[in-house]
TORMIGU-473015 format. One record per residue (C-alpha): y, z, x; residue in one letter; residue number from 1. Coordinates in nm, 4 decimals, always signed. Layout:
<sites>
(site (Y,Z,X),A,NUM);
...
</sites>
This chain:
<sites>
(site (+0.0000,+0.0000,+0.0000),X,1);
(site (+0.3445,-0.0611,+0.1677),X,2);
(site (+0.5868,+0.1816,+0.2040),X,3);
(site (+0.9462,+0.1412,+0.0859),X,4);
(site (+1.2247,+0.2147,+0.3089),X,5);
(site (+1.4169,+0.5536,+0.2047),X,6);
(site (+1.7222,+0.3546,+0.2799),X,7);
(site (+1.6016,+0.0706,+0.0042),X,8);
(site (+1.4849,+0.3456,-0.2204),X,9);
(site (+1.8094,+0.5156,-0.2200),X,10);
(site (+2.0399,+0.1842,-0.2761),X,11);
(site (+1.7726,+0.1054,-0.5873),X,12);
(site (+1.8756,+0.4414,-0.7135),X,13);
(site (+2.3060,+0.3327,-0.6287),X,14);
(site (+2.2330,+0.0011,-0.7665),X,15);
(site (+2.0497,+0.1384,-1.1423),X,16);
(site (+2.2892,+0.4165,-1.1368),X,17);
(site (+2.6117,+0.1247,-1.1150),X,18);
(site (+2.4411,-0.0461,-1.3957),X,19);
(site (+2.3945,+0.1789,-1.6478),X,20);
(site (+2.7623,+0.3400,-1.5895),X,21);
(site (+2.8960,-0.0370,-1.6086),X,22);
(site (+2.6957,+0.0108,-2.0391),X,23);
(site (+2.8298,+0.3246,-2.0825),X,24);
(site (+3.1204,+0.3815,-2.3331),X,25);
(site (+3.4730,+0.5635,-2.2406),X,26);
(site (+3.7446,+0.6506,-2.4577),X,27);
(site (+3.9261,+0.2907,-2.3661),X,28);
(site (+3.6266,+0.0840,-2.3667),X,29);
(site (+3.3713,+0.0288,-2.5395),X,30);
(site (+2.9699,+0.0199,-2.4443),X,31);
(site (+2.7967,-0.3617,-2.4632),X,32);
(site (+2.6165,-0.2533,-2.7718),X,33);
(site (+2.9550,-0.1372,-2.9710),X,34);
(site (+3.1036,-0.4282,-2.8770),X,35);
(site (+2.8250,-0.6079,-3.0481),X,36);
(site (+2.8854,-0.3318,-3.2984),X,37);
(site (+3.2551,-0.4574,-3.3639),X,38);
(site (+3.2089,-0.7897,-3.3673),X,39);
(site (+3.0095,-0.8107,-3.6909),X,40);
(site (+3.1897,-0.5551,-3.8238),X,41);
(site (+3.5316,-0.7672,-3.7550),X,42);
(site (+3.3545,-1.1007,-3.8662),X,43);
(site (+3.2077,-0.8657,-4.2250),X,44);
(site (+3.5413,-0.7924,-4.2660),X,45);
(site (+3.7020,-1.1126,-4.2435),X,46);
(site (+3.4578,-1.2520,-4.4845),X,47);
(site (+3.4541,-0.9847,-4.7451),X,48);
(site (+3.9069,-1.0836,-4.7441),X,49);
(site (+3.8120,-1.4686,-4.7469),X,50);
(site (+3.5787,-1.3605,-5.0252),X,51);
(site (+3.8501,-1.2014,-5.2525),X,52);
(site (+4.0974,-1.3935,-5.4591),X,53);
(site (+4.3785,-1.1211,-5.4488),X,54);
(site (+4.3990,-1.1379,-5.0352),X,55);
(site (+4.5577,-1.3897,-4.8436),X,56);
(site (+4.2614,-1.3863,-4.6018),X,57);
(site (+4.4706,-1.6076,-4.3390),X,58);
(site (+4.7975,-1.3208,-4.3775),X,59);
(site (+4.5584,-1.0400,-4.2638),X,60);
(site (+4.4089,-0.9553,-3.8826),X,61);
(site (+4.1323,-0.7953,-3.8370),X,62);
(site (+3.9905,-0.6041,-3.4988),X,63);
(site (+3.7458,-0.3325,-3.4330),X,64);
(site (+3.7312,-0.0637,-3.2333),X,65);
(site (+3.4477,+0.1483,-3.1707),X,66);
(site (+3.3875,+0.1353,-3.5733),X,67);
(site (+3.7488,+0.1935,-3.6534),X,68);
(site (+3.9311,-0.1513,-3.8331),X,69);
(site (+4.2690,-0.2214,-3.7625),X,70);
(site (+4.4486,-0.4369,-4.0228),X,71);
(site (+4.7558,-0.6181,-3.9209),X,72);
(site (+4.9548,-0.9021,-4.0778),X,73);
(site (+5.2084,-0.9383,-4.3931),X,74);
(site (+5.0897,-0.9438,-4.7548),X,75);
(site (+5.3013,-1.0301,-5.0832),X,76);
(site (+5.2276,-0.6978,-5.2671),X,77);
(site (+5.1416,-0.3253,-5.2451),X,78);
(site (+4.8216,-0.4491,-5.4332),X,79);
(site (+4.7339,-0.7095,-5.1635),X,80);
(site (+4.7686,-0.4608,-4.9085),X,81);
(site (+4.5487,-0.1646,-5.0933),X,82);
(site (+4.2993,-0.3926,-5.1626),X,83);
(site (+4.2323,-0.5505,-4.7982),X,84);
(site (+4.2006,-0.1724,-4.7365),X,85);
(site (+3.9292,-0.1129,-4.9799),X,86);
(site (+3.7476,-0.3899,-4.8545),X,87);
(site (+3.7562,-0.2911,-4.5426),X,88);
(site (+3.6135,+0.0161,-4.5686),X,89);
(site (+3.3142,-0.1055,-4.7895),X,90);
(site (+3.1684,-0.2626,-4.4978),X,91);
(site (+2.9068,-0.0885,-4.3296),X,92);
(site (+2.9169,+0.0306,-4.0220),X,93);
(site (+3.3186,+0.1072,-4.0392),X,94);
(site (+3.4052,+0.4653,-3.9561),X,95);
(site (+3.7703,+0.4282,-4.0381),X,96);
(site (+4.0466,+0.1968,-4.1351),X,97);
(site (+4.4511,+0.1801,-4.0175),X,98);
(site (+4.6207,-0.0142,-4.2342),X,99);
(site (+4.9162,-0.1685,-4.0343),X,100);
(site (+4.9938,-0.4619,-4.3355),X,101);
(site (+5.3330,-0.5049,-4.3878),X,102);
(site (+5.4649,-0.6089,-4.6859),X,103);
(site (+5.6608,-0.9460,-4.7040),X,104);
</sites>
């Protein structure tokens, strides 16, 4: 059987150590698998607004953040606004809205 080199054995242990810090999550930045996480919650989003007939789906932005949806963008009415809220947060997966829609 052939013997590994303690110096190899200890870079394999840098080297795995590197990687799985580079996946971890921090407060500013999300792990691979949230930002899988966000993405179909962003593209859910979008669709349930291009879905409704009250929202001007094309007014409103939508991005994710570590389950929380930020909604940006200018709406016509109070109404619009409220309800590209609710539809937000009946979307699975979304921890929390912030509804930055400004009225026109």
């Amino acid at each position: 059987m052939k013997q590994t080199h303690p110096v190899m054995r200890h870079l394999g242990a840098a080297l795995a150590a590197v990687v799985l810090a580079a996946c971890a999550s921090t407060p500013t930045q999300e792990s691979v698998g949230e930002y899988i996480d966000d993405t179909a919650i962003t593209t859910q989003v979008k669709t349930a607004l291009m879905g409704d007939e009250k929202v001007k789906a094309m007014d409103v932005g939508v991005e994710t953040f570590k389950g929380i949806v930020q909604l940006s963008g200018f709406v016509n009415s109070v109404e619009q606004k409220a309800k590209a809220e609710e539809l937000a947060r009946s979307v699975s997966g979304v921890k929390g809205v912030e509804n930055d829609i400004r009225l026109k």
